[in-house]
Steps between C-alpha positions, in 0.01 A plus 500: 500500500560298197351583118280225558343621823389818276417231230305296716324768645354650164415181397289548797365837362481425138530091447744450226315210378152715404750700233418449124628211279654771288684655777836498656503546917689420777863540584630559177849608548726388806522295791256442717746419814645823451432738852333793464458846660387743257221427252363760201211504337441553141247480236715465228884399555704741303838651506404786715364251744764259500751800609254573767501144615873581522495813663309363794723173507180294441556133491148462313300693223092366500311653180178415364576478129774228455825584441505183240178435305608317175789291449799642451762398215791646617600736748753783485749661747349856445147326525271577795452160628898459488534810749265343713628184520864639533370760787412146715149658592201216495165620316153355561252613263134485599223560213245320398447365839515856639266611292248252589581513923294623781664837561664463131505725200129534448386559871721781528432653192140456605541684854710766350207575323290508804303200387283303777307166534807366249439145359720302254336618135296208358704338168832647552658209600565670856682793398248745486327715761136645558331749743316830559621839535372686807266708261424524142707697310397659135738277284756805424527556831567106575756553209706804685426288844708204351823771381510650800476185745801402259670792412489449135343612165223209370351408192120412506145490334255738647129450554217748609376293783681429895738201629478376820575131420903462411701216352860545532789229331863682503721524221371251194184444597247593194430146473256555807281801398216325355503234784536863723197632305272155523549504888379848507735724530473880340852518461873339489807551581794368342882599379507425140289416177424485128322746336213256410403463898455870506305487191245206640493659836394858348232330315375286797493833712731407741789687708839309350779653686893431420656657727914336466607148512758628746297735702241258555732259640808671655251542850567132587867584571445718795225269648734170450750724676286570795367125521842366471672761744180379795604182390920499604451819687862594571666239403493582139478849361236536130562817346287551162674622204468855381321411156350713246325376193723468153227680302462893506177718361531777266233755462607781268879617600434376862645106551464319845512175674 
């Protein structure tokens, strides 16, 4: 298998051509004749993955945040993009488009979260996810229901009512709660905001959760892994990168990730 077999394939998955003006996808670093037997899978492409990528002898590194995003003015020898070029390992970076896919970001945050009847959430420009929990849940218990599905501590307004209907739009996606709201859901899901959002959504009486940019997006690895790995079945071995997220939480003298 070649880098573009894998490229062509998640182009498949996640068309490159539905990504954002904005955004920077594709295969970014490397050469796209190059063979390729072992793959890993990141969300975020950092030192500690790159010598994983090494470890494993992997020809190819696919992330979803891009390993380039602006332009750069001038690149190092002790830079991280230098060590990846020099290491001769290809990276494709899938994100916006992943986001937005069948099967992407958003459907698997919403099934982690045991959502059903899922539909594409009105405005959000087809990143953003709606559907029904199996029962109503008081909203603090939706809110301990969303950090245990995701094994993390989450930030959120509280209201004395019950959410069944839940939006869900991983990592920056505050710009969908009112749209979320409108289309009737009790409650969203996303990874990050600004204090303002909380403030309108307290007032409006509705569940805004923020539960980790990278938490609610680092599930897509494992199920691009498994998709990928039906797709070349032996022929190419996907291993997803042992990741944890660069922010810890400190409560009193206890700090954890």
């Amino acid at each position: 298998m070649l880098v573009s077999d894998i490229f062509k394939c998640i182009d498949e998955l996640a068309p490159f051509n539905t990504c954002e003006e904005f955004d920077n996808v594709g295969l970014l670093v490397g050469d796209a004749q190059k063979n390729v037997k072992n793959v890993l899978i990141a969300l975020d492409l950092t030192s500690g993955v790159l010598n994983q990528a090494k470890n494993i002898n992997a020809e190819l590194i696919i992330t979803h945040h891009p390993i380039i995003f602006k332009p750069l003015k001038h690149i190092y020898s002790d830079d991280l993009i230098a060590q990846i070029i020099n290491s001769g390992i290809s990276v494709i970076c899938a994100h916006t488009n992943l986001d937005k896919a069948n099967d992407g970001v958003n459907d698997v945050l919403a099934e982690i979260l045991e959502l059903k009847d899922v539909k594409v959430l009105g405005n959000s420009l087809g990143y953003g996810r709606i559907g029904r929990l199996n029962k109503k849940l008081s909203c603090d218990s939706f809110i301990k229901h969303v950090s245990k599905k995701l094994s993390t501590s989450v930030r959120a307004t509280r209201f004395d009512g019950c959410v069944e209907t839940v939006a869900v739009l991983g990592g920056a996606g505050e710009f969908a709660w009112s749209d979320a709201k409108k289309s009737g859901a009790d409650a969203f899901v996303t990874g990050e905001s600004k204090h303002h959002i909380f403030i309108e959504a307290k007032h409006n009486n509705f569940c805004f959760v923020e539960a980790g940019h990278f938490e609610t997006e680092v599930l897509v690895c494992k199920a691009l892994k498994d998709k990928l790995q039906d797709e070349f079945e032996n022929q190419v071995n996907f291993v997803v990168a042992n990741q944890e997220s660069p922010v810890c939480f400190c409560c009193g003298d206890d700090i954890w990730h």
